[in-house]
C-alpha positions in Angstrom: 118.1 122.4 98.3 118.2 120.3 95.0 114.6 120.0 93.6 113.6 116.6 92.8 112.2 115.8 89.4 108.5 116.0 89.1 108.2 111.8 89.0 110.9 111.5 92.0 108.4 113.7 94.2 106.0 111.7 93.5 107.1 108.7 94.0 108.8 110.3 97.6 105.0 111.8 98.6 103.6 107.9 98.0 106.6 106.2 99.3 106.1 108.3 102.6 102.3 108.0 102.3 102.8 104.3 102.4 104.9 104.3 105.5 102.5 106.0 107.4 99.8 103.8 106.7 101.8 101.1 108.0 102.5 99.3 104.4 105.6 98.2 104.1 106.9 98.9 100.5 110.5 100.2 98.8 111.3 102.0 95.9 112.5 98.9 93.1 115.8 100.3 91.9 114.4 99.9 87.7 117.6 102.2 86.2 120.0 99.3 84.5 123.7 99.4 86.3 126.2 102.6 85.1 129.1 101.9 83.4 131.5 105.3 83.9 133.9 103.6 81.0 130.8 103.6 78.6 128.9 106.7 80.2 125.8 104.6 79.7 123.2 102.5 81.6 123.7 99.0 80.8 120.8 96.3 80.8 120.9 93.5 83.1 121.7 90.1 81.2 120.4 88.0 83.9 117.9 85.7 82.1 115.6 86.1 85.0 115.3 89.9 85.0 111.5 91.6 84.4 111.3 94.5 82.3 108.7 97.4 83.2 108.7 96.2 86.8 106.8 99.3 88.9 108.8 102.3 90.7 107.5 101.2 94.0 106.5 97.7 95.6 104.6 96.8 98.7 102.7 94.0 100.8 100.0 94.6 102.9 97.4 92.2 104.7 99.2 89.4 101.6 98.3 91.5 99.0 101.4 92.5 96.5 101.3 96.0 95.6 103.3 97.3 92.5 102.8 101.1 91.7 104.1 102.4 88.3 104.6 106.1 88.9 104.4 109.0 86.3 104.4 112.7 86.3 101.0 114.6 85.4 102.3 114.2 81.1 104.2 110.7 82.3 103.8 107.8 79.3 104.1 104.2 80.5 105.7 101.8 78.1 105.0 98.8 76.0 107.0 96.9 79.1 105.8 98.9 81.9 101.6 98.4 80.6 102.5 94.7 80.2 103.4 94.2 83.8 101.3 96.1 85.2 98.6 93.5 83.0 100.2 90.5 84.1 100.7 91.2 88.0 96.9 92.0 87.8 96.4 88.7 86.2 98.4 86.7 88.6 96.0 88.4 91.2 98.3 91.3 92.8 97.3 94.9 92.6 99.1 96.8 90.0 98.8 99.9 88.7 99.7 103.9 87.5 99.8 106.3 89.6 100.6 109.9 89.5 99.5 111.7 92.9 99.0 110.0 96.2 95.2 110.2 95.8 95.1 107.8 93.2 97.2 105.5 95.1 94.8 105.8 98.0 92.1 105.3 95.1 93.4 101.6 94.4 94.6 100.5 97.7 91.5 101.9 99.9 89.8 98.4 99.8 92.7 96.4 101.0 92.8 97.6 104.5 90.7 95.8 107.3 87.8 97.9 108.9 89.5 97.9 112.0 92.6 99.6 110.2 90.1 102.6 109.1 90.3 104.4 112.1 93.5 104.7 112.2 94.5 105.3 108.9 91.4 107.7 107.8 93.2 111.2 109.3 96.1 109.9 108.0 94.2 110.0 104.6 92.8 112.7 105.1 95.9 115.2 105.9 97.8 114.0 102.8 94.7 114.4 100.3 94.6 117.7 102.0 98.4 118.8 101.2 97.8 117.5 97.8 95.0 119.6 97.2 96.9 122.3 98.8 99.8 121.4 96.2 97.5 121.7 93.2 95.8 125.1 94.2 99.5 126.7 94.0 100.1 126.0 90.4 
């Protein structure tokens, strides 16, 4: 089996955390379009396309989630830092994540108490693999 890059596991681990919780999200396809002629990735030239839009996006209870993912050593860029500033601004939760505990970090308070119960073993098992993740390295 092909191993994923350390980012795309990451981003797979949230993506399926999310699910579970019951948050609907998707990864936002950010890689330009490939041109096999040119061998390159080509920019969109839509004048409505967003630079440094996040990895992964998702609503839950009306709140916009955008989720910038990076591996442990992982830079975000100038475009990716100024999204992340203005989705905050416009009142959506945005941020960098690089493990799923910091996604449950941000997103705890967003959940209604009634949610808690059953989302908190949920919680609980993946901080646990995670844990169990870190101790092998």
């Amino acid at each position: 089996m092909k191993r994923l890059q350390p980012e795309r596991a990451i981003e797979a681990k949230i993506l399926c955390f999310l699910s579970e919780l019951g948050i609907w999200s998707w990864k936002n396809p950010s890689v330009g379009t490939y041109s096999p002629k040119q061998g390159v990735f080509l920019k969109s030239r839509n004048k409505f396309h967003k630079n440094g839009v996040s990895d992964i996006i998702a609503v839950h209870n009306g709140k916009c989630i955008f989720i910038e993912v990076k591996a442990p050593k992982g830079r975000v860029s100038p475009e990716q830092a100024l999204f992340i500033k203005q989705a905050n601004e416009r009142l959506a939760l945005a941020f960098v994540a690089r493990s799923v505990g910091e996604v449950w970090a941000e997103i705890s308070h967003i959940f209604r108490e009634a949610e808690y119960l059953t989302i908190m073993p949920i919680v609980r098992r993946w901080v646990q693999i995670e844990e169990f993740e870190n101790s092998k390295e």
